[in-house]
Steps between C-alpha positions, in 0.01 A plus 500: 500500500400481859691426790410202574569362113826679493583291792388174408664593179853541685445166721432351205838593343733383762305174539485389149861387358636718232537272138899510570463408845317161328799422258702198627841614578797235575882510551759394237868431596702401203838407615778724489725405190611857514558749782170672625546801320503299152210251629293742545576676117416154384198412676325816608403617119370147418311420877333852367425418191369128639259671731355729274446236228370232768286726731694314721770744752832359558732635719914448462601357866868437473799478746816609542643218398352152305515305814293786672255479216452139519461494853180728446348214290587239742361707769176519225500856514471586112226288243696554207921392375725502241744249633660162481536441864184250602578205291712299843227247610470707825387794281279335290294413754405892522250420225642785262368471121680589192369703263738648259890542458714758290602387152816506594772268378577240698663604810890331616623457834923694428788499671678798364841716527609863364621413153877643600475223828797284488249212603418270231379191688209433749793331737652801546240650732578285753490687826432801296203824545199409270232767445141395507185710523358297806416162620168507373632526113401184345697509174734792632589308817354134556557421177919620435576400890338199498734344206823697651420275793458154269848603344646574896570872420443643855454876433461771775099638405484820487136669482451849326072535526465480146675410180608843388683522869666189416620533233610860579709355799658257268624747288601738794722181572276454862453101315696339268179334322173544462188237468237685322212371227575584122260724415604717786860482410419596131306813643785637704756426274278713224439733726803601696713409199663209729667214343461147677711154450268205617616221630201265515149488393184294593230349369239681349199686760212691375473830649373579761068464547246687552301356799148556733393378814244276529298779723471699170120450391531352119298806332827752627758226400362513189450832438874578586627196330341630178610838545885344535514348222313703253724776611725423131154471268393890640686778378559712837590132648767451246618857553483415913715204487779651255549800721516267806766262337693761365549615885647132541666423246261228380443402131232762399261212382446358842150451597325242715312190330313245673630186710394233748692367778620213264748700307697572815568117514875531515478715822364209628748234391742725656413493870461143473887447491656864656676500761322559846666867561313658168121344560 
């Protein structure tokens, strides 16, 4: 080869993209329902797994906390969530679709104690430490406070980040309470061999969902909404998601299925009548 073709060969080869350089790539935040050491257990086999099967690269963007991680949505820095924190009229307005949700059971707004707590009655945490992950926890926090305050419990709030801090503080006796969602109680309580009195449960949720932005073009939405939730018909998908849930303490069946923005109806009814303080 001459000179002058090797050259116009290397121009060539910075100019032209590379194929990977040509793959979409987008941000996922899933909120923090654990601390960021277990999030990232969870989500970083099956955002891997996702991208491979979809051709379509996601990348884990969390916070420190779930308040920090929501703020990067509102701020409409990532494309991609796994939350249950944009169904307040305000939010919806965002224009974020849903696509899918884990089969979870239906999820429970708690009020809970340490099984050995003398406390027996939702009264008795009047003036009192409660533990809850943050103020951004919809059945963790808006959910439990918002019926302590319909019952004129005033608790002292007390935030720990996450749910797993919470709890943890509540058992260190830094809270007397905590307000957590069932299916994260259930976890901890399998998994640090913890034993938990509760005082009061909620209505039935449906976990959290699975959502886009409406900047996402509708050929990569569906390519990673049918790599979600075929992740349970595929062999190394099944194997993905029971690893991750073991990490958690989740029910090793969990996978994701697919939803619509109507089956998160009750979030809905719920901000129509909560008090002004947890909107």
């Amino acid at each position: 080869m001459s000179l002058r073709h090797f050259l116009t060969a290397a121009l060539l080869a910075v100019a032209l993209p590379s194929a990977s350089a040509q793959e979409p790539s987008y941000r996922f935040s899933p909120v923090n329902q654990w601390d960021i050491n277990k999030t990232a257990a969870y989500w970083n086999p099956i955002i891997q797994y996702v991208s491979e099967k979809s051709g379509v690269k996601l990348q884990l963007k969390i916070g420190r906390t779930s308040a920090d991680t929501t703020s990067y949505v509102l701020a409409q820095e990532v494309e991609f969530v796994f939350s249950n924190h944009l169904f307040s009229p305000e939010r919806e307005a965002l224009g974020w679709k849903v696509f899918g949700r884990r089969n979870a059971p239906a999820l429970h707004g708690q009020i809970a104690v340490p099984a050995d707590s003398p406390i027996t009655r939702l009264e008795e945490l009047q003036g009192q430490e409660v533990a809850f992950a943050g103020p951004e926890a919809f059945i963790g926090y808006k959910v439990p406070y918002a019926h302590l305050a319909s019952k004129g419990v005033d608790v002292k709030v007390v935030f720990g980040g996450n749910q797993n801090a919470a709890i943890a503080q509540m058992f260190a006796g830094k809270a007397k309470a905590t307000g957590s969602n069932s299916m994260l109680i259930e976890g901890y309580a399998r998994r640090e061999n913890k034993k938990f009195r509760i005082l009061w449960t909620s209505e039935p949720y449906h976990d959290l969902a699975l959502m886009a932005s409406g900047k996402v073009p509708d050929k990569d939405l569906k390519a990673v909404a049918g790599a979600f939730l075929g992740m349970h018909k595929d062999a190394r998908g099944r194997e993905v998601l029971h690893k991750a849930s073991q990490e958690v303490g989740l029910d090793a069946d969990a996978y994701f299925i697919p939803a619509s923005g109507s089956d998160y109806a009750a979030y809905r009814k719920f901000y129509q009548s909560a008090p002004a303080g947890v909107r």
